[in-house]
C-alpha positions in Angstrom: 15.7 -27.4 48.8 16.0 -27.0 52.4 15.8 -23.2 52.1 13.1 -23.0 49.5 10.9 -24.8 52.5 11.7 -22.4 54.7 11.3 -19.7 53.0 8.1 -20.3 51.5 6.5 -22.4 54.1 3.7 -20.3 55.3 2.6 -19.7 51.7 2.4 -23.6 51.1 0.5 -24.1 54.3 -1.6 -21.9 52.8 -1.8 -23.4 49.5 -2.4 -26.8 50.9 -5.4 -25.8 53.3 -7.2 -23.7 51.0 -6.9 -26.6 48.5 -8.1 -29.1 50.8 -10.6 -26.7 52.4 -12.1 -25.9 48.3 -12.0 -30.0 48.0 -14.0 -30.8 51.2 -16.9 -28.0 50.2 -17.0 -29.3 46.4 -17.8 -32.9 47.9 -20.4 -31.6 50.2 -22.0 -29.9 47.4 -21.9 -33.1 45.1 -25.1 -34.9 45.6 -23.1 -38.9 44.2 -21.2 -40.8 47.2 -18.6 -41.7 43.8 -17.2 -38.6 43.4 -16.6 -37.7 47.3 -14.1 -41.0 47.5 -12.4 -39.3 44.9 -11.8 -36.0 47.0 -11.1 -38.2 50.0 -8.4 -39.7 48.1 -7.2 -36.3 46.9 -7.8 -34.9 50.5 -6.2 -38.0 52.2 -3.2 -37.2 49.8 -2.9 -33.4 51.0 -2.8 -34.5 54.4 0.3 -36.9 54.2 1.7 -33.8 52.0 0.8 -31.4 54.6 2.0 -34.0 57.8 -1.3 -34.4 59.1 -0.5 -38.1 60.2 -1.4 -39.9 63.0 -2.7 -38.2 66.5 -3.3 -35.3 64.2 -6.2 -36.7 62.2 -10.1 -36.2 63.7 -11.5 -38.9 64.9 
């Protein structure tokens, strides 16, 4: 498992920001406040996935 992760970490870096990055513009484009806590959920999900914890969320 170990390995797999290493080996293909850049790639799912990759994965993860494009589909958090595709999830953040679809909200934006959404004109109902119901369906953008439905991203943020999904979003706020990719960025425990993706370690994005702590000091490293925006303010």
């Amino acid at each position: 498992m170990l390995a797999f992760l290493m080996n293909y970490w850049d790639e799912m870096l990759i994965a993860i920001s494009s589909v958090v990055s595709g999830a953040s513009a679809l909200a934006a484009l959404t004109p109902t406040s119901k369906d953008d806590k439905l991203w943020a959920k999904i979003k706020k999900g990719l960025d425990i996935l993706a370690l994005n914890v702590g000091n490293a969320k925006p303010a």
